[in-house]
N, C-alpha and C positions, 0 to 999 in steps of 0.2 A: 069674798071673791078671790083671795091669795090663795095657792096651795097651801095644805098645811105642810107646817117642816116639823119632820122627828126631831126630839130635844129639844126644841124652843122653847128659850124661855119664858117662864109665865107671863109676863109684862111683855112679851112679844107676839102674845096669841090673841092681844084686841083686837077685833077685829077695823081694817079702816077701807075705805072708799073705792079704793083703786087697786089696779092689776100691779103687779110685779112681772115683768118679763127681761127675758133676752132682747137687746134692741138688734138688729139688722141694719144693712147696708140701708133700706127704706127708712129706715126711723133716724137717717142723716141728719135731715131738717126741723127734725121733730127733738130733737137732743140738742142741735144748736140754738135753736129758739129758745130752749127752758136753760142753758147758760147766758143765754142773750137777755134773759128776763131776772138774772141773779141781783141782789141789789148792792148796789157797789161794795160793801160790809161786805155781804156774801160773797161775793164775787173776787172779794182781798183772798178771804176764807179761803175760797177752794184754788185758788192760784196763787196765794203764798207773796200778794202782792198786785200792785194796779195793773190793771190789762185792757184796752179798747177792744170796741168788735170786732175791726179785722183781724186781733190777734185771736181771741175766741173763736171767730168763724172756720180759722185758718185753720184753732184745732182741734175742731171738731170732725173738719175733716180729714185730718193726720190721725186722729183715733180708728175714724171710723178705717181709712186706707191702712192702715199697720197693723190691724186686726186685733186691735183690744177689745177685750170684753167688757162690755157694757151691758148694766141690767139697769131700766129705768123702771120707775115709781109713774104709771099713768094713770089721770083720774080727769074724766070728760075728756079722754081721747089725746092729751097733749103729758105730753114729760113733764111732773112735774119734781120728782128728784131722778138721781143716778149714781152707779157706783162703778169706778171703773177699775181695770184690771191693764195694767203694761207693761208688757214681758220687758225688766233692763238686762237680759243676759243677750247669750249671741243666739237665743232660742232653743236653748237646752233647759228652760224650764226651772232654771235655778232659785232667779229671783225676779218677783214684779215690787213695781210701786201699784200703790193705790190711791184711789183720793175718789169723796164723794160730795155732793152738792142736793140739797132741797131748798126750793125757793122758800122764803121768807112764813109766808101763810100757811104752808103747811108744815112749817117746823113743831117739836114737842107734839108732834101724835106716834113717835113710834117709826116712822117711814126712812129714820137717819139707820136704827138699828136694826129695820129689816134686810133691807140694803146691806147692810154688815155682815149679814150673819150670812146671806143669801151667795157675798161675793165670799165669805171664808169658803165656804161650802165649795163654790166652784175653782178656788184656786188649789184646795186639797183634792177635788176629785183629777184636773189638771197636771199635779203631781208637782204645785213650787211647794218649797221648798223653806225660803225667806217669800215676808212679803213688808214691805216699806210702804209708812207714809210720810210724808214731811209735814209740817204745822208750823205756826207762827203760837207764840206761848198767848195773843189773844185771844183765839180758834180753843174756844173753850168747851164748843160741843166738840168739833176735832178730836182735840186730847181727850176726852171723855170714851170714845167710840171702841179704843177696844177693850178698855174694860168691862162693856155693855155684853158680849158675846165668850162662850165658855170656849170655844177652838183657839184661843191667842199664842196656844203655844207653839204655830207659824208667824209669828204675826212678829215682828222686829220695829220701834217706832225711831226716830228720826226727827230732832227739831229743829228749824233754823234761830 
């Protein structure tokens, strides 16, 4: 069901269940649900530390409003990873951060690296420049993630 992507690599061309897409302003609910469904572990993961719902709800709607790009992982209609893209310049495209999340169940098929490879893609075609993530040194898929994908040489990491 995924497009295929030129130069994927071989351990990126299994095929798995769900779509890959662009999420939109519609897919608001549908994106904060599948952080709202992270499992506390997971949810340290991709927020660098403890976060309740109102703080997740709040930023999901702050992504979706500042116009980050988000490309989720959907499989039976509901987000079940993401990968985001957040311009921290003054919008000259210099430099984002990134950070991604897959719930729990679907981790280790492949869906952390498509996401990877899918958001290098669109932050080169975009034209940044630097791209940052931060990680905490137990975020051990994290630190993992851009060694997984051959374009890193945008890619700058960052650890708290």
């Amino acid at each position: 069901m995924l497009d295929a992507m030129p130069n994927a690599s071989p351990k990126l061309t299994a095929a798995i269940r769900g779509q890959i897409r662009d999420l939109v302003a519609g897919d608001l609910a549908n994106f904060r649900d599948h952080l709202l469904r992270l499992t506390p572990a997971s949810r340290r993961d991709r927020f660098n530390g403890y976060t309740d719902d109102s703080f997740v709800e709040a930023y999901a709607a702050r992504s979706v409003k500042s116009g980050a790009v988000v490309i989720g992982y959907l499989e039976g209609g509901r987000v079940r990873g993401a990968a985001e893209l957040h311009d921290v310049g003054q919008g000259n495209r210099e430099a984002a951060e990134i950070a991604f999340s897959v719930e729990d169940a679907f981790q280790h098929r492949g869906i952390g690296a498509r996401l990877f490879e899918r958001l290098i893609v669109r932050a080169l075609e975009l034209g940044y420049r630097s791209l940052h993530v931060t990680t905490h040194p137990q975020n051990r898929a994290g630190r993992r993630s851009p060694a997984s994908s051959e374009p890193c040489s945008a890619f700058s990491r960052r650890r708290r």
